[in-house]
N, C-alpha and C positions, 0 to 999 in steps of 0.2 A: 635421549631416552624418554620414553610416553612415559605418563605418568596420571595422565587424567583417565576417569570411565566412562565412554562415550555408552549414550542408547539412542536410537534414532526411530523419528516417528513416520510411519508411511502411511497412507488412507488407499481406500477401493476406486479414489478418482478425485477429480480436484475438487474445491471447496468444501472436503471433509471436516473441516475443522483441526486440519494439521496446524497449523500456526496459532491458534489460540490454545492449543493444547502443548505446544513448545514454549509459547509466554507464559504459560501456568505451571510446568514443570521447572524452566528457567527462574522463575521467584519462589517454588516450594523448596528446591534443591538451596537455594541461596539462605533462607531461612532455616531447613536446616544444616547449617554451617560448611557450604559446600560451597569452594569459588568456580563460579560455572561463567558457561558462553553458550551462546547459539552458533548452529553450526549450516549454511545453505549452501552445498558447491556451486550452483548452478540457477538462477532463481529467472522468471518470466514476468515482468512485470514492469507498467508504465509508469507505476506509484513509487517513484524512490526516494530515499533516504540521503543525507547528506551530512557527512562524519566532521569531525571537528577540523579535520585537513581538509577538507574542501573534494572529498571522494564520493563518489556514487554508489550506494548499494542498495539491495532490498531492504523496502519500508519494514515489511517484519521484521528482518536482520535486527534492524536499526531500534525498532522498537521490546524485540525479545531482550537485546544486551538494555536496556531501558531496566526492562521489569528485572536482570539481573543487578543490577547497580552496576553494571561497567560502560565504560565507552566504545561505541562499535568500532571496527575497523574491517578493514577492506578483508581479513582471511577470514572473516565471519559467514563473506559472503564473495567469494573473490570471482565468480562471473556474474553480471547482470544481463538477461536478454532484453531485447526492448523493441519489439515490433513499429517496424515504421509505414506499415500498410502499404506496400508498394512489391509485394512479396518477397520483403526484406526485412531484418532487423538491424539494428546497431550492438554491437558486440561491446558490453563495456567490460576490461580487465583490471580488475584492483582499482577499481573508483574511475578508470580515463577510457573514453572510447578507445576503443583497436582497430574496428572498422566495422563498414558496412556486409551482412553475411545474407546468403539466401540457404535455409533451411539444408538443401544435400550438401552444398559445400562443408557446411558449419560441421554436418557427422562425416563427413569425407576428409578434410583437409584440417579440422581443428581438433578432433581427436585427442591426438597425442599430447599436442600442447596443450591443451586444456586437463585432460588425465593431472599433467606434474603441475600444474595450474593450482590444481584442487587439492591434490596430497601434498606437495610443499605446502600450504594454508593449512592445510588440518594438522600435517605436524607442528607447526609453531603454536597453535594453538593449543593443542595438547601436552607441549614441554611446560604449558602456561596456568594451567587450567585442571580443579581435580573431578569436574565434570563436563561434560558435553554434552550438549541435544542436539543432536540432528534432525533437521528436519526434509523428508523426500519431495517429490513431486509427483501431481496427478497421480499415477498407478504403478507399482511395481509392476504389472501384468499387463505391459503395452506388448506383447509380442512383436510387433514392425518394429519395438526402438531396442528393446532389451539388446542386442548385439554390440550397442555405441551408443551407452545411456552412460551419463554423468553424473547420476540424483540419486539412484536411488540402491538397489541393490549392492551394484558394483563401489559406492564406494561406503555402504556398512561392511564391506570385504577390507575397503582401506583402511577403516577406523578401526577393525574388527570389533563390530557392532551387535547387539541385539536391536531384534526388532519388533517395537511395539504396530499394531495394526489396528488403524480408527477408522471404523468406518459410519458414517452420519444416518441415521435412521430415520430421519424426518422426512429423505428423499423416496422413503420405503425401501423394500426389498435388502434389506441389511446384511441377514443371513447371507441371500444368496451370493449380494459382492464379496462379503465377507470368506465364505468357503468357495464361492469362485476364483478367485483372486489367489486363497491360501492352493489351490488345485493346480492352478496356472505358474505358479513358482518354479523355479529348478530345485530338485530335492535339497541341497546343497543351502538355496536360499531359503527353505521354506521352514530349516533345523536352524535358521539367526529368527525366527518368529518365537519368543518367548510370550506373548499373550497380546488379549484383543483388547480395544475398547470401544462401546457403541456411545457416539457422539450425538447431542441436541435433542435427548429423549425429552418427552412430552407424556405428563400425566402418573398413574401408578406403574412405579418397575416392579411390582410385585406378579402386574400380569405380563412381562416380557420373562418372569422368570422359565416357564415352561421350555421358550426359544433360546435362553442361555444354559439350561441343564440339556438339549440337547444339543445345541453346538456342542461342547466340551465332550461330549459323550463322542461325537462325528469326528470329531477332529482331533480330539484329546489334546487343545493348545483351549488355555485358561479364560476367563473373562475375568479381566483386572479395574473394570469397573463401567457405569450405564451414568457417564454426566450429562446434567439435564440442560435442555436450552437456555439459556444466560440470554436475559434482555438488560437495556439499557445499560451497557460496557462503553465505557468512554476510551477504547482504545480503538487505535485506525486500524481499517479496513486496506488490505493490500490490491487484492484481485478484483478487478470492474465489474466481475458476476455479481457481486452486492448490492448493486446499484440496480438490478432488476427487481429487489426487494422493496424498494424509496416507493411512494408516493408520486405520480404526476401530474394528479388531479388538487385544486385547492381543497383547504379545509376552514371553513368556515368558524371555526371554533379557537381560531389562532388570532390573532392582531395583527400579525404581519407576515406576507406573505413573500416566502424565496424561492425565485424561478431562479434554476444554474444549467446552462446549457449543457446537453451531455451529446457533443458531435464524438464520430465515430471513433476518432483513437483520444479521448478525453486522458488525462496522469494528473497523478498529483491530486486526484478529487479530493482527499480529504482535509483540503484547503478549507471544506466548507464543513468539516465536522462540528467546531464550536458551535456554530445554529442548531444544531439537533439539540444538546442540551441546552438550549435557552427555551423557557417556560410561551412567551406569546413570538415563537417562530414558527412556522411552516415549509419547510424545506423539502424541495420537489425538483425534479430532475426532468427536463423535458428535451425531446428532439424532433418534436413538432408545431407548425403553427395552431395547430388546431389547441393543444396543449399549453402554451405559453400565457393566452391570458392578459392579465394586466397586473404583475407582479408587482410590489413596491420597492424589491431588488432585484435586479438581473445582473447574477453572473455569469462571467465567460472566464471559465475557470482552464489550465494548461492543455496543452498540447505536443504530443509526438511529430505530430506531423500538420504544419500549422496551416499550411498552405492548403492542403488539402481537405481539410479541417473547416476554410475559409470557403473554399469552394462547395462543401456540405451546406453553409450555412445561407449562400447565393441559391445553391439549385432547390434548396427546402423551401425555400419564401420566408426563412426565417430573418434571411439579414433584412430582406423589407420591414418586414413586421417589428424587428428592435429600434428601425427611424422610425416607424409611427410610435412606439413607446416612447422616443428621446422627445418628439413633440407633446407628449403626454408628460414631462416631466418625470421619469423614472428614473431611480437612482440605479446609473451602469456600472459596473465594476472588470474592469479585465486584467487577469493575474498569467503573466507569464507568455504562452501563447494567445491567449485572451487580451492581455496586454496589446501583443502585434496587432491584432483584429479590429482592435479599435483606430489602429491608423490606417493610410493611405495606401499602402500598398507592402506588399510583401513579396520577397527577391529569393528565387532559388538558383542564383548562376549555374552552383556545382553541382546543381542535382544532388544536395548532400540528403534531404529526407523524401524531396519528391521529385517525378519525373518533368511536374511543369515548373518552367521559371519566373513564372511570375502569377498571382493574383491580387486584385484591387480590394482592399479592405474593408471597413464599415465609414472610415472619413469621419470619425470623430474628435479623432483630435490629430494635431497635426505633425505626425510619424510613419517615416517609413525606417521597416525592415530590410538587412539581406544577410540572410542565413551564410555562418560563416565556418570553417572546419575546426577551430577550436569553440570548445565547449567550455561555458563558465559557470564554475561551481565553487560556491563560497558562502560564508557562514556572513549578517551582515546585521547589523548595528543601527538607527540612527534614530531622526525627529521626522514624523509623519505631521507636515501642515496642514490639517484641517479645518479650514476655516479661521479662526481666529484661536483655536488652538492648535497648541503643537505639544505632540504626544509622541513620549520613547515607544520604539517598537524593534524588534527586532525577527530571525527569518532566516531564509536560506533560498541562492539565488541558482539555478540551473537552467542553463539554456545556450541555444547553439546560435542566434540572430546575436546580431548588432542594433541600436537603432537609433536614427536621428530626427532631430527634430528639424523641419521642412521652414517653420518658424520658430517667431519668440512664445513660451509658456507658461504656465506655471508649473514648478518640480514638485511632488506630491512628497518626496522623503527626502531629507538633507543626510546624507551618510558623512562618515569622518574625511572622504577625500573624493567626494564628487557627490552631485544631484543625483537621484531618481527616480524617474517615475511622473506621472502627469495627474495635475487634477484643473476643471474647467472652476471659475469663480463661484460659480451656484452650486458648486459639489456635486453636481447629480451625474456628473461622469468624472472617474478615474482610474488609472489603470500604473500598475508595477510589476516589475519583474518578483518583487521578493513574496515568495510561498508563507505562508505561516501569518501573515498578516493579521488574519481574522484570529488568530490563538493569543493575541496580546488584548488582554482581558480589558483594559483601557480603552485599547481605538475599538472594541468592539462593542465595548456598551456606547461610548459618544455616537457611532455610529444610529445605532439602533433606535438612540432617544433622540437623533435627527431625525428617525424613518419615526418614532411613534409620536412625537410634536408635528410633522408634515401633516399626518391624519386626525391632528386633534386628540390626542392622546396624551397621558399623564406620563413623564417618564419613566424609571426604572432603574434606581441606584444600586451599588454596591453588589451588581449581578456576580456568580457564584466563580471561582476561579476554574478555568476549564482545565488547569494545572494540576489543580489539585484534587479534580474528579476524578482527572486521569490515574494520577497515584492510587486512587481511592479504587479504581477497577482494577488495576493489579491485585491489588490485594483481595477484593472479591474474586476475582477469577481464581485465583492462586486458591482460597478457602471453598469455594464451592468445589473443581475439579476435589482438591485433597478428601472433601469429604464424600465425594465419589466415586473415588477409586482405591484399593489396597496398596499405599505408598509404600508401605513398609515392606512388603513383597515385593514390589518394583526392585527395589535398593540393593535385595536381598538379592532378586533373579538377573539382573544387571552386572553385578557386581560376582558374583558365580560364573555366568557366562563369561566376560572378559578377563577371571584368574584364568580358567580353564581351559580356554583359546590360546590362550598367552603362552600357557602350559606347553601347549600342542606346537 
């Protein structure tokens, strides 16, 4: 028997600001005395998440149950797509790959199973739970997909859901996505729309008021609040459209400067979140030569598709230009995919992500990859060597390679029951499978007060915990949204619609 009140959030298109606005209701709901969950049937993305079982979901998922105080699991988010650029993605089900899909098959053949996929997940989670946020995708108002869509209308039908409607005004034109969008509905769906909200307002809402007294008048569906753009939020970014936001230009006004390659199917970027809140960092994202520079770090941060990825970084002039920086002394880093790049060569027998079987790497240190059909995902522990210290670090390890080492090396992390990971004696190249590295406040200030003593610089003790900003942005987020939008209306119109459905 359900027993939780689900409401589900849908935007006029993607990067509306649906998942900061599920993190933000996910921790006001919680505070006020409600045990809630995030709820994503169906989610698109390279940036995932990794559950205390060692499962795969979306980083939002992962990060919304965060801002609630519970631990994610897999019916939060029970499919993951994961584009492998080869006009395919990898279909992950309940945290394990299922297999590789091309777009018609996945609405032709997965359908069904995906449908009871999604509604078994939402009902456990709802015998579990006395709230739920859903969160949609892209647009309720794809016309091509509405027939065998997964996200978004079809199953506020399964939660039977109200549905909130955000649409982002900084991209302009709000209104019209807004009542375009509400136009393009099926009548059926347009009577689960219980109120809007305009997302990342900029400046006075006293002069948006004119455009919100007449929507309501147009449409007669409410404006439930005008939240304004929130800077500096130390919570990660899901979607790689953010990342056209970064800087790729230096900035002179920083102490140290961080070049992170962003080749074409880059996951996991938020590897490099912690630099952004660090005071003398510069953090820039490049995928050109012209752009790269002479960075004092260079990372080569994950990959979907690694091979392919390596082959970007051949045809760009870029993998030349990272050997003239290694003879420049620049401190390398490769995490993951980045990791494989830095070795010898890299192996696709089965064609599992790309169609070529082989490409030759950067020969930095001495590793070769081959891409294998089991995926390993695990939560992981240990002692990161660096240099003459050795610092606890911990992480989380996802990825489809094997890889060995061609010779003898040095292992960069001592785990509880194997080596991993490589670093060269001068430090200025290393590279690990485990994500999360730079979030252990430790190895990331020794880090940095290697990079600001290299330049004659003074170091930088006791820098800020990147843990505890983060906390500290839920709660901002949670207090700005609340105080701009009518919560207590929310509660009220949510909780009305699912007696009354219920009813029916």
């Amino acid at each position: 028997m359900r027993k939780a009140v689900p409401l589900m959030i849908q935007g006029t298109h993607s990067d509306a600001g649906k998942s900061s606005i599920v993190t933000a209701l996910c921790r006001i709901f919680v505070q006020d005395g409600f045990k809630t969950a995030p709820f994503k049937s169906q989610n698109m993305s390279l940036n995932s998440y990794i559950t205390i079982y060692g499962e795969e979901i979306g980083r939002a998922q992962g990060v919304q149950a965060e801002a609630a105080g519970i631990i994610a699991t897999t019916d939060m988010n029970p499919i993951l797509i994961k584009p492998t650029g080869n006009y395919q993605s990898q279909i992950v089900v309940h945290g394990k790959p299922y297999r590789n899909m091309e777009a018609g098959d996945y609405r032709q053949d997965f359908f069904q199973q995906g449908l009871k996929i999604i509604t078994d997940s939402y009902d456990r989670l709802a015998a579990s739970y006395e709230r739920i946020v859903i969160e949609g995708a892209g647009s309720p108002a794809e016309i091509n997909l509405n027939d065998r869509e997964l996200v978004n209308m079809r199953v506020a039908n399964i939660a039977n859901a109200p549905v909130i409607l955000v649409g982002d005004i900084e991209k302009g034109g709000v209104f019209a996505s807004l009542v375009g969008t509400l136009q393009l509905l099926e009548p059926e769906d347009r009577k689960r729309v219980i109120g809007v909200i305009i997302n990342k307002f900029r400046g006075d809402v006293s002069l948006l008021e004119p455009g919100l007294n007449w929507f309501e008048e147009y449409t007669g569906i409410p404006i439930l609040g005008v939240v304004p753009y929130i800077d500096n939020l130390t919570i990660e970014a899901e979607d790689s459209v953010v990342l056209n936001q970064y800087s790729t230009k230096l900035d002179f006004s920083k102490d140290l400067d961080i070049a992170v390659i962003r080749h074409p199917l880059i996951s996991n970027f938020t590897d490099i979140d912690p630099f952004f809140e660090e005071s003398d960092c510069h953090v820039r994202f490049v995928n050109s030569v012209n752009d790269l520079g002479e960075p004092d770090l260079l990372i080569l941060p994950g990959s979907k598709n690694t091979i392919e990825d390596m082959m970007f970084l051949h045809k760009s002039g870029l993998a030349n230009r990272i050997m003239d920086l290694v003879e420049k002394d620049t401190v390398i880093v490769g995490i993951c995919g980045g990791y494989q790049m830095l070795g010898n060569s890299i192996e696709d027998d089965y064609q599992i992500e790309s169609l070529h079987t082989k490409v030759d790497g950067l020969g930095l240190i001495p590793l070769k990859t081959k891409m294998t059909q089991t995926k390993t995902t695990v939560h992981s522990k240990g002692i990161a060597r660096f240099g003459e210290e050795n610092i606890p670090v911990s992480g989380y390890e996802i990825h489809m390679g094997e890889s060995y080492f061609e010779k003898e090396c040095s292992h960069f992390i001592q785990l509880p029951n194997r080596n991993e990971g490589v670093i060269t004696r001068d430090k200025h190249i290393f590279g690990t499978y485990l994500h999360g590295i730079f979030h252990n406040d430790l190895f990331r200030e020794t880090l940095l007060n290697e990079l600001r003593i290299k330049k004659g610089l003074e170091p930088i003790r006791n820098r800020a915990s990147f843990a505890q900003k983060r906390e500290a942005s839920f709660d901002l987020l949670a207090q700005v949204v609340r105080e701009n939008i009518q919560i207590d209306r929310i509660h009220k119109l949510m909780t009305n619609f699912f007696a009354s459905r219920e009813k029916s």
